[in-house]
C-alpha positions as CSV (number, residue, x, y, z in Angstrom):
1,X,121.2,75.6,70.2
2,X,120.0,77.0,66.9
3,X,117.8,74.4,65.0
4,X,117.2,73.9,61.5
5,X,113.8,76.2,61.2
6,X,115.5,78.9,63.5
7,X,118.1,79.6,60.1
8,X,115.2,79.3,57.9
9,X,113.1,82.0,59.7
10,X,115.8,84.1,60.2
11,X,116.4,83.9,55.7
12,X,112.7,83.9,55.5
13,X,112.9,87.6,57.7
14,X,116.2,88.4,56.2
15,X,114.2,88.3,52.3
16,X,110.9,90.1,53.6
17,X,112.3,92.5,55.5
18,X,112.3,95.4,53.3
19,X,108.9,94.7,52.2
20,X,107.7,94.9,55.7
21,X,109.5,97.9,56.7
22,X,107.9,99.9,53.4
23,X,104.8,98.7,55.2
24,X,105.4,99.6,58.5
25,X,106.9,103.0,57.8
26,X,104.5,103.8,55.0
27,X,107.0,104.7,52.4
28,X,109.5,103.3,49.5
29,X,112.7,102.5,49.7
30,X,112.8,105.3,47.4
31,X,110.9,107.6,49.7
32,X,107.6,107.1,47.8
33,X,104.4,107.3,50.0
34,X,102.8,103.3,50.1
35,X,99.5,105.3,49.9
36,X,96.9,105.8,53.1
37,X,95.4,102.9,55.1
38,X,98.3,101.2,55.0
39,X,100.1,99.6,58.3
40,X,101.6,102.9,59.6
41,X,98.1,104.2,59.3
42,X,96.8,100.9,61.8
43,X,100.0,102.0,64.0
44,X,99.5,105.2,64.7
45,X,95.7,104.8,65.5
46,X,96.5,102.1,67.8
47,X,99.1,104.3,69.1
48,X,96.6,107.1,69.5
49,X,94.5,104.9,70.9
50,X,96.7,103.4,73.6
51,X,98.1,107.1,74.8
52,X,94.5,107.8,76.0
53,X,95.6,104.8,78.4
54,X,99.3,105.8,79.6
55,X,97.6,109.8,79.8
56,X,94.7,109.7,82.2
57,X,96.7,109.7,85.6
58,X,98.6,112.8,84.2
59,X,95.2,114.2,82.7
60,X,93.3,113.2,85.9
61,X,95.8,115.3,88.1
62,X,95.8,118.3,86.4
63,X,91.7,118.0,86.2
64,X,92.3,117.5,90.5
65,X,94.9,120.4,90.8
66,X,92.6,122.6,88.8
67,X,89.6,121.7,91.2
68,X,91.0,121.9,94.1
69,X,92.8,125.4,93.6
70,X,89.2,126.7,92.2
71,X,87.3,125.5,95.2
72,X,89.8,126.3,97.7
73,X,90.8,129.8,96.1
74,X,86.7,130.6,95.7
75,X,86.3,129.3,99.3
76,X,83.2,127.3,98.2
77,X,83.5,123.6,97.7
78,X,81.1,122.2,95.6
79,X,78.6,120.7,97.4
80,X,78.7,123.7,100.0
81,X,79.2,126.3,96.8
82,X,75.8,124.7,95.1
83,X,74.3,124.7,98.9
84,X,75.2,128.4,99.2
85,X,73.7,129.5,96.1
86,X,70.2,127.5,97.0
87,X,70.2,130.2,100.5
88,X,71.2,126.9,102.5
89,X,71.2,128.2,106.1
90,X,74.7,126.9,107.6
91,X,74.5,128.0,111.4
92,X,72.3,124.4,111.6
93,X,74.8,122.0,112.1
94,X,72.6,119.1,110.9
95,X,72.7,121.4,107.3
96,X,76.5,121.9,107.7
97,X,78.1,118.7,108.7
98,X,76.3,116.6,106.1
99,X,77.4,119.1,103.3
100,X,81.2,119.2,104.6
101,X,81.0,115.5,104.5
102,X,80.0,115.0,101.3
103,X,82.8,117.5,100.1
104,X,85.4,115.8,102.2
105,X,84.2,112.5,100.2
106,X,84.5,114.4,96.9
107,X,88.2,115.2,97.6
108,X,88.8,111.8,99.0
109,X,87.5,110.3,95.6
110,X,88.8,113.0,92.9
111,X,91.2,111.2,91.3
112,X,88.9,108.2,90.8
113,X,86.3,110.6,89.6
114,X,88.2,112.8,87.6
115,X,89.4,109.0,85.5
116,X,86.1,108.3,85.3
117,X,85.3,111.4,83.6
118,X,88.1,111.5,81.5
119,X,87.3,107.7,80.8
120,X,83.6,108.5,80.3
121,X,84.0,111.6,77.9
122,X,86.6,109.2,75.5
123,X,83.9,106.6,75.2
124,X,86.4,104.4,77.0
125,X,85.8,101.0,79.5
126,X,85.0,102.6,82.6
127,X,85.8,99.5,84.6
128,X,89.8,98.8,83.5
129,X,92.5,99.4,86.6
130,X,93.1,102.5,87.5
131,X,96.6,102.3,87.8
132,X,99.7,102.0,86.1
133,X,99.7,99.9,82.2
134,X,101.8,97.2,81.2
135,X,102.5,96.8,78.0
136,X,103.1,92.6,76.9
137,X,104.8,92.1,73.2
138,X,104.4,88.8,72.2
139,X,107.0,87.8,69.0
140,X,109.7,86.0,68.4
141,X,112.4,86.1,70.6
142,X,114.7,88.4,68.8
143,X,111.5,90.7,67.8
144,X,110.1,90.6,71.2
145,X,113.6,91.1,72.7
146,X,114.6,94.1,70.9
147,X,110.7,95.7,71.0
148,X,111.0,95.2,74.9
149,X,114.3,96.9,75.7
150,X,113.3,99.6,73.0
151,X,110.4,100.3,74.7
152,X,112.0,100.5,78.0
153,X,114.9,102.7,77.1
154,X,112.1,105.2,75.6
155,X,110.0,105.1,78.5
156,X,112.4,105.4,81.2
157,X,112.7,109.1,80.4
158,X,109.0,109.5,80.8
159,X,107.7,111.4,84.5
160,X,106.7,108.3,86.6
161,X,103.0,109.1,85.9
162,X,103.4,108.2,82.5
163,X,105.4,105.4,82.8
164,X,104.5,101.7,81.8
165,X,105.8,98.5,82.9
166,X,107.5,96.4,79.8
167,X,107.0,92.8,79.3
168,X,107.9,90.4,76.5
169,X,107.5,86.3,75.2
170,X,107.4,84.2,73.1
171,X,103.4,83.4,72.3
172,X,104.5,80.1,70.7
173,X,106.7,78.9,73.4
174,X,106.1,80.9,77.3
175,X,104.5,84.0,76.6
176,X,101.6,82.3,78.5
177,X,102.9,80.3,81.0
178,X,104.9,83.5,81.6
179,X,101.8,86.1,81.0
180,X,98.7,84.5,82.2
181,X,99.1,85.2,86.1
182,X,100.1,88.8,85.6
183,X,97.1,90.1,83.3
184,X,94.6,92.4,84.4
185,X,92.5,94.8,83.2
186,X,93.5,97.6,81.3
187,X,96.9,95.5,80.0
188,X,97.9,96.9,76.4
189,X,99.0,93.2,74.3
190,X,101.2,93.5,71.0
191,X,101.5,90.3,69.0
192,X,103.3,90.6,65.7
193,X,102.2,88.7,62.4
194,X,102.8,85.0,62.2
């Protein structure tokens, strides 16, 4: 059923759109730059901002690959690399075993570390999930709708290591109810303007 204020919002969107596409896109109708620090500008940091998200598990495997080609190429994991250097004397097994562990754990844990770094060296949250993001868009319907199933047509192209999960609501009718059992950390939320 389509009530009263639903018509008005959609004339009230129908008048400001151009106004707010300028904004968005940074440029005239005419093709004129709006000038820097605009809305594009706040777009494309928060854009920049959220790829250092979607990236680490592709940055984080190459940063793995890399290590574990070097140390196994070399023939010298780390801990036992560092301990050879030092004139660590391996025919005691009580010197060998403990530093094979502590390798072993290194390669066990490399992905986790290698985020951490990654995570560290950005200046990022060390803490959020290490795991896939989910992006929640939280609009009106139609906005939310069409900003969902844009997203998820661009993103289904992407190798599964970047890919994100696509949600979308209403946040004055169900994007809670909807929302508030599937947050956790590291979940990317886009509201747009009242």
């Amino acid at each position: 059923v389509i009530s009263q204020s639903d018509i008005m919002e959609l004339e009230r969107c129908n008048i400001e759109n151009i106004a707010a596409l300028e904004e968005i896109v940074g440029c005239t109708r005419e093709g004129e730059p709006t000038g820097p620090g605009g809305t594009d500008s706040e777009l494309r940091a928060q854009g920049a901002k959220w790829t250092q998200h979607v990236l680490e598990t592709p940055r984080a495997w190459m940063c793995c690959a890399t290590y574990v080609a070097a140390t196994v190429i070399a023939g010298y994991p780390l801990v036992g690399g560092i301990a050879t250097l030092c004139g660590a004397d391996f025919e005691k097994p009580y010197v060998l075993y403990p530093l094979r562990v502590v390798d072993a754990l290194i390669y066990i844990f490399l992905p986790q570390i290698f985020i951490l770094l990654i995570r560290l060296c950005q200046g990022r949250t060390l803490l959020h999930r290490m795991v896939g993001r989910t992006i929640v868009i939280g609009d009106c319907p139609w906005v939310a709708q069409c900003a969902e199933a844009f997203l998820s047509k661009v993103v289904a192209t992407t190798y599964s290591a970047t890919g994100i999960t696509v949600f979308s609501g209403n946040p004055a009718d169900h994007l809670a109810h909807k929302m508030t059992h599937r947050v956790v950390r590291g979940t990317l939320l886009a509201c747009g303007r009242p």
